[in-house]
N, C-alpha and C positions, 0 to 999 in steps of 0.2 A: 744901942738898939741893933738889935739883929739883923743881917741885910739881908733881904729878897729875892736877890742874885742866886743860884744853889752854883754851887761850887764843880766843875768840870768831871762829870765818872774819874773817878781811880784808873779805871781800868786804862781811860786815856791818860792820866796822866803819869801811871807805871810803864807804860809802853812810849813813850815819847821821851821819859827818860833813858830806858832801855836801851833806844836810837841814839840818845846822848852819847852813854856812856861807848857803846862798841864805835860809834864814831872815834871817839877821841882816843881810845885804845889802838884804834885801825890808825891812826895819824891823820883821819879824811877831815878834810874843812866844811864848814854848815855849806860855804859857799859853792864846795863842789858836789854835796849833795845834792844840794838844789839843782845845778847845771846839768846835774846825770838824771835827776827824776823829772827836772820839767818844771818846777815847781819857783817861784821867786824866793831870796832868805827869808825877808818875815814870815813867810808861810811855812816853812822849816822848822825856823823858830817855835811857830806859835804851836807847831805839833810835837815840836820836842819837850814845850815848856807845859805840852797839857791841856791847852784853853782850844784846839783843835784835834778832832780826832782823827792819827795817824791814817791815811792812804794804804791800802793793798799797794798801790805804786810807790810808794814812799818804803814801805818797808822793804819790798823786794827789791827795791836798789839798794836800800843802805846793807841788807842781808847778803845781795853782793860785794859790792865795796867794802866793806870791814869782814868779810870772810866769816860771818857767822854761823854759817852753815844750816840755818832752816831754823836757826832760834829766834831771829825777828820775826820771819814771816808765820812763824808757827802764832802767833799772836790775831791773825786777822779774826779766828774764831772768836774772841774774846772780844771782837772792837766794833760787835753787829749792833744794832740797833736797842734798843730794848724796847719788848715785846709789847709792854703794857706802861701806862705813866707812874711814876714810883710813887704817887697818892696811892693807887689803887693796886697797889700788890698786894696787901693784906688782904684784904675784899676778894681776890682771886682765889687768894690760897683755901678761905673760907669759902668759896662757891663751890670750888671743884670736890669739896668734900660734905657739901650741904644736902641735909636730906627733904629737904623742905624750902623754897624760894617764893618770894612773894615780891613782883617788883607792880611798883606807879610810874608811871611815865610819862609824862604830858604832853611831852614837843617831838620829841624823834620813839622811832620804833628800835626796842631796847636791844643792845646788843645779842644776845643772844636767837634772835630772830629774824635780824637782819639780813640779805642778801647779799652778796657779793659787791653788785653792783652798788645799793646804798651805802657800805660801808667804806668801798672807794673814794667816793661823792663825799662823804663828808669828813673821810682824813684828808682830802685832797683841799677842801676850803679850811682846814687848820689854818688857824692864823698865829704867829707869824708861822709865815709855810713850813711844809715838810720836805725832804728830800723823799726822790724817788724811793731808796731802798727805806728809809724810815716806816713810809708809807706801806710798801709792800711788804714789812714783815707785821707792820701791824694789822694790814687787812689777814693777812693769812693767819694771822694769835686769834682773829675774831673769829675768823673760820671754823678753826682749832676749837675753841670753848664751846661751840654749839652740838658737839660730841657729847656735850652733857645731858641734852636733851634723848637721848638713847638709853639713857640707864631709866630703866622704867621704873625700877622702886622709890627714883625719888619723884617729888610734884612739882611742877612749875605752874605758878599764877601769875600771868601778865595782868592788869590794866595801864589801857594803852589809852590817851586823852584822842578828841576826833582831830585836833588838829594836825597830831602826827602822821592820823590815819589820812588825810586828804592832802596833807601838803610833802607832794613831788622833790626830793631835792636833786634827782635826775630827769630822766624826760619820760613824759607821759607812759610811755611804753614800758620804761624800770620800774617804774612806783606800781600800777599795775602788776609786776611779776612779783613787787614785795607783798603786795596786799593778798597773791593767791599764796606766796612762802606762809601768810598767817594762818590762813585756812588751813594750810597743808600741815601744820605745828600744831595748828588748835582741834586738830582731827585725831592729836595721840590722847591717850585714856591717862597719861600720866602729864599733860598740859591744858591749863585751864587761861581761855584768852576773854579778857570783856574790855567792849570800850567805855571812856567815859566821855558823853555827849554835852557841845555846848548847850552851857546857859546855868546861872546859877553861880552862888559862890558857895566853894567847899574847901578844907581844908588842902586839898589838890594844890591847887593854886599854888600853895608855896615852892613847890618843885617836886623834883623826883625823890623816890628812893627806893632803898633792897629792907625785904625783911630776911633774915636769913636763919634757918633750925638746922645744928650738928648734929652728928649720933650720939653725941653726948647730950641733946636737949640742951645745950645751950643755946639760949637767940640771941641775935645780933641784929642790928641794922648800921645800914652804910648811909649815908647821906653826900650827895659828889655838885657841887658847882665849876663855877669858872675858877680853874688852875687849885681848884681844891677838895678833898675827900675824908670824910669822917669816917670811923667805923667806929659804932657805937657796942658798948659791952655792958656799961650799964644799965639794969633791970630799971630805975624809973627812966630813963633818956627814949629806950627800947618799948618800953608800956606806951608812953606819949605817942611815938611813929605807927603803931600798932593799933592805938587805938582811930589814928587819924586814918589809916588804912582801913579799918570798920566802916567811918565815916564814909568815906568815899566809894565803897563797895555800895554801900544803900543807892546812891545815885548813879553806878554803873548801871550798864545793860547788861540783861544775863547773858549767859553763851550762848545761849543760840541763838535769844537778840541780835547777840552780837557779831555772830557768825555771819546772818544775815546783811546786818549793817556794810558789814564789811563785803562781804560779797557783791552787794549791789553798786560799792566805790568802786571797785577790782571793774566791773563791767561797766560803769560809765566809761572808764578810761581805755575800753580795749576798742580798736577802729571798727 
């Protein structure tokens, strides 16, 4: 059986040998790495052997000590963070070239209309946590993708469920500036926002998902849970999402319903 564990980036684990190797070329001992960067042996250890990823600190001491000359440290480019979870990089690569997007959303407001502040908010309660730079190179890829919303030939269609729309995951005064960000998105001629209000049972329910059209007229749909993401290619898998997105449109509020809707949250919450 397969295990569930994913295996340590390459990239950490090429650069930790990297450090191995000009260590022991250089005659330096793990132990006196360690002493000169600050760091204890197993922690040395565990970034040479890959299962952690090597320190800016780390490297530019060993870059010293073994006289490597900018070839260690030349690696910190390569030991950033990655930008998006490795589910959904496929999904990415298809959005930034999508001519046609159609997401459902139920519980949070979907990434690409998110504000700053909500998208902080909720890398920040990832669980198990995030490190600060983790964090901030993913809030700022999210920043980054809403540049899509600029290119006017293509469409975006949110539905957004009301719970997203009402429930706060900062404080009263953020969630408010998220809810005018909607307004402000769903005022372009090339994005179309409605919510979907409680009550009733609809195919919704089952969770989120992306429909997605290329220039090539191929569609696609994504489908993303906890620690997991499909991207669907299949014409029946994509008809079934498509058609439950029908579904669900029936029971949204139109746009300017929903314009409305929303509007009137945005101003309970403002003092």
């Amino acid at each position: 059986m397969a295990s569930d564990v994913s295996p340590p980036p390459m990239a950490w684990r090429y650069c930790g040998n990297q450090v191995k190797l000009w260590r022991e070329h250089a005659g330096v001992t793990r132990e006196r790495l360690a002493d000169e960067a600050g760091y204890g042996y197993e922690t040395v250890k565990s970034m040479e052997q890959g299962r952690r990823r090597p320190t800016q600190r780390l490297l530019q001491v060993a870059d010293g000590l073994c006289g490597a000359q900018g070839k260690l440290t030349a690696a910190e480019a390569f030991l950033k963070p990655e930008r998006f979870l490795s589910y959904a990089r496929d999904f990415m690569r298809y959005e930034a070239e999508a001519i046609a997007l159609n997401t459902y959303e139920p519980q949070f407001i979907p990434g690409l209309l998110q504000t700053e502040e909500t998208a902080l908010a909720l890398f920040g309660a990832h669980w198990p946590p995030l490190d600060d730079e983790t964090i901030e190179e993913r809030v700022a890829a999210r920043m980054a993708r809403q540049a899509l919303l600029d290119k006017q030939t293509r469409a975006f269609s949110f539905t957004i469920g009301e719970a997203a729309l009402r429930y706060p995951v900062g404080s009263r005064e953020a969630h408010a500036r998220q809810l005018e960000r909607l307004l402000e998105a769903g005022a372009r001629r090339n994005v179309n926002i409605q919510a979907m209000p409680f009550g009733g049972a609809h195919p919704g329910l089952n969770g989120p998902f992306v429909l997605l059209e290329t220039a090539e007229h191929l569609h696609l749909a994504y489908v993303e849970g906890h620690e997991t993401g499909v991207l669907h290619s299949d014409p029946e898998k994509v008809s079934i999402i498509a058609q439950r997105h029908a579904m669900i449109l029936r029971g949204a509020l139109g746009p300017g319903e929903s314009e409305a809707f929303i509007g009137k949250l945005a101003e309970e919450l403002r003092p």
